[in-house]
Backbone as CSV, one residue per row, in Angstrom:
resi,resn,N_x,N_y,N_z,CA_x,CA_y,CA_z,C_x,C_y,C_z
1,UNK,-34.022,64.426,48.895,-33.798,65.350,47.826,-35.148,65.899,47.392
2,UNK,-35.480,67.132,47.229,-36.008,67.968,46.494,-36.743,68.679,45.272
3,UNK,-37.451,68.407,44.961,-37.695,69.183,42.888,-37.608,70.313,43.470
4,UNK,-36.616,71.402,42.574,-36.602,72.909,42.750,-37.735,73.401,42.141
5,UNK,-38.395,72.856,41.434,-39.609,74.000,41.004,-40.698,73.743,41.645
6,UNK,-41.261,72.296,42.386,-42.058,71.842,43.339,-42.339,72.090,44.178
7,UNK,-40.425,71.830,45.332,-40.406,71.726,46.509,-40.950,70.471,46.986
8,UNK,-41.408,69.633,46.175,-41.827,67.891,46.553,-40.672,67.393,46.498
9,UNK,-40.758,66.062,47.861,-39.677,64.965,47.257,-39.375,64.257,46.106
10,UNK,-38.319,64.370,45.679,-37.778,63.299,44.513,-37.944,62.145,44.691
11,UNK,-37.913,61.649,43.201,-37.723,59.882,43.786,-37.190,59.710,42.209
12,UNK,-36.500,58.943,43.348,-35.245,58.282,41.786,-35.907,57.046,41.615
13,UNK,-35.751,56.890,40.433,-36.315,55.421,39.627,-35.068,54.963,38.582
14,UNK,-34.585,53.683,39.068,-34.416,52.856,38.560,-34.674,51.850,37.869
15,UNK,-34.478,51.904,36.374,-35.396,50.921,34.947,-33.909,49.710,35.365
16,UNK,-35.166,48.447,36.112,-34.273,46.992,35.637,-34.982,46.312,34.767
17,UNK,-34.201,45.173,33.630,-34.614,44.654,32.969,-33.753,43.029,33.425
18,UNK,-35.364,42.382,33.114,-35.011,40.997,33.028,-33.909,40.264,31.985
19,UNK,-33.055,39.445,32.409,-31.991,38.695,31.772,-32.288,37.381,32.414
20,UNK,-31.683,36.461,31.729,-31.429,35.554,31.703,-30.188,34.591,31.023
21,UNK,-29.624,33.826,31.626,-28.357,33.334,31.656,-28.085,31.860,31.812
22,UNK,-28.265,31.212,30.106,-28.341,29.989,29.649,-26.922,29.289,30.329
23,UNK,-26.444,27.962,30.706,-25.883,27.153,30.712,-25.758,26.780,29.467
24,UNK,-24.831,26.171,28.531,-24.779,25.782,27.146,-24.075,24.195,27.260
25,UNK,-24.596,23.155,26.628,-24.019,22.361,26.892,-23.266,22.069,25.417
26,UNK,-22.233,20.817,26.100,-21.356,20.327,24.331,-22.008,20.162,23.236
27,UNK,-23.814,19.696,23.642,-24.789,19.557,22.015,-25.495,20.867,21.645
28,UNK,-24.704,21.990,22.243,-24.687,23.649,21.910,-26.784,23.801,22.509
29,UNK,-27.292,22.322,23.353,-28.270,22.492,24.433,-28.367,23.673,25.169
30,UNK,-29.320,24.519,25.653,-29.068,24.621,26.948,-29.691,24.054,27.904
31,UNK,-28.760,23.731,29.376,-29.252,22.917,30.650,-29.500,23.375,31.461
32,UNK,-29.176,24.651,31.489,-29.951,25.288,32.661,-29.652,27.002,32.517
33,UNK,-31.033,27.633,33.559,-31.167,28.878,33.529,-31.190,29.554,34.634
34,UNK,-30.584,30.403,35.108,-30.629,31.618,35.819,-31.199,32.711,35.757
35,UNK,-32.091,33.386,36.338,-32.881,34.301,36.006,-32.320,35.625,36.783
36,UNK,-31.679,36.610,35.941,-31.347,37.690,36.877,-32.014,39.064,36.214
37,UNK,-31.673,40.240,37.678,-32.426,41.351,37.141,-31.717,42.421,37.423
38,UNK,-31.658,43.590,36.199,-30.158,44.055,36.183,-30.375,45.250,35.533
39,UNK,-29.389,46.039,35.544,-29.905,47.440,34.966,-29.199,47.861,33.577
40,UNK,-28.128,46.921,33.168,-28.467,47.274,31.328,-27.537,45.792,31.159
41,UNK,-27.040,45.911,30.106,-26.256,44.555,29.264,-24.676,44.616,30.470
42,UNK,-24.367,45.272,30.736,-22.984,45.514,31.154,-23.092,44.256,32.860
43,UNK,-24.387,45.058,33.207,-24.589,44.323,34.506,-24.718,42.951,34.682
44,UNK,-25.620,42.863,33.259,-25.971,41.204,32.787,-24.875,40.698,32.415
45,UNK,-23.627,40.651,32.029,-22.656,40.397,31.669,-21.804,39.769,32.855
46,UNK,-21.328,40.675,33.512,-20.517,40.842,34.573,-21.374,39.736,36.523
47,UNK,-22.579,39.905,35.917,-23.123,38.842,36.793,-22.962,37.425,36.172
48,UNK,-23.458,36.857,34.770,-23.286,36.161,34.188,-22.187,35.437,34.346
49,UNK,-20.622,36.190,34.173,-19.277,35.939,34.348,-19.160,34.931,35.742
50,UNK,-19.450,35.818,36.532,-19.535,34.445,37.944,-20.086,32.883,37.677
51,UNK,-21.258,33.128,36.974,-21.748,31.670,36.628,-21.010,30.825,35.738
52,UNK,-19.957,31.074,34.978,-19.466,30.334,34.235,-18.501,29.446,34.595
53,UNK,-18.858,28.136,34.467,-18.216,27.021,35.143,-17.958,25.766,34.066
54,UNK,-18.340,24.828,34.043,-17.380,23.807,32.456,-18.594,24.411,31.448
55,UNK,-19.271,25.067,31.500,-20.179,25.155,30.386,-20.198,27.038,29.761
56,UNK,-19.955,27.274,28.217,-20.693,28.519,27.971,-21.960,29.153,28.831
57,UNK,-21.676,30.054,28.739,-23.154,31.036,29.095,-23.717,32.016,28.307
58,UNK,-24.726,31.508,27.785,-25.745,32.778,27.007,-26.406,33.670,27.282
59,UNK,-26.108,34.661,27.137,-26.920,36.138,28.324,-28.080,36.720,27.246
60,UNK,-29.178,36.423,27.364,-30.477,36.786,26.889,-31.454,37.647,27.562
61,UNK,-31.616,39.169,26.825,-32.683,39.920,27.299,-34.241,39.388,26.681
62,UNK,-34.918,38.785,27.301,-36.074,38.268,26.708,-35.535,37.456,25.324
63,UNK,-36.142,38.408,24.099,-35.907,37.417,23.122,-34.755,38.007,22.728
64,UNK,-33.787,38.433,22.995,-32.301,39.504,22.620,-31.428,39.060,22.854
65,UNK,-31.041,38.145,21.976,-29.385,37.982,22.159,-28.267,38.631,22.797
66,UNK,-27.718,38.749,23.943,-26.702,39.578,24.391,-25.157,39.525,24.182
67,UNK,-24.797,38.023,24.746,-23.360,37.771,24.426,-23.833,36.308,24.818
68,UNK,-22.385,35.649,24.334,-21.657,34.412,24.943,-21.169,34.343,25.243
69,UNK,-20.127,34.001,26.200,-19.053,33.835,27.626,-18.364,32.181,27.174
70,UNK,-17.604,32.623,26.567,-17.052,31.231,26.588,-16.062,30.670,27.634
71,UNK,-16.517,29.445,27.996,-15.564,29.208,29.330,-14.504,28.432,28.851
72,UNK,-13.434,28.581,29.588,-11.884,27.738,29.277,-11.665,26.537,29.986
73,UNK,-11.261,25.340,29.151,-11.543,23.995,30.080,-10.302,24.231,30.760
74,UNK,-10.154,23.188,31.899,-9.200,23.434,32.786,-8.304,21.791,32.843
């Protein structure tokens, strides 16, 4: 692709931001972390979702609270 007023190639840029994705334990601990890299809250979310197994998951942009994922015991 093109700039029409250039005639140079484009280049698309993509802004990812670091997340991270607490394990939560029953003493509302967390035990462990996942480090993912993602392109807004929606992505961080929806990756997050896979990880959730007997424990909550806390989805944190740096110091930014995102969500909690609460998991359903089985």
């Amino acid at each position: 692709m093109t700039d029409i007023a250039t005639g140079e190639p484009r280049v698309l840029r993509r802004t990812l931001f670091e997340y991270r994705a607490y394990s939560v334990g029953s003493d509302g601990h967390f035990i462990q972390c996942d480090e993912m890299i993602c392109r807004d809250d929606g992505d961080a979310i929806a990756k997050a979702k896979g990880l959730i197994g007997d424990s909550d998951i806390e989805v944190w942009n740096h110091n930014r609270f995102v969500v909690r994922l609460v998991h359903t015991p089985k």
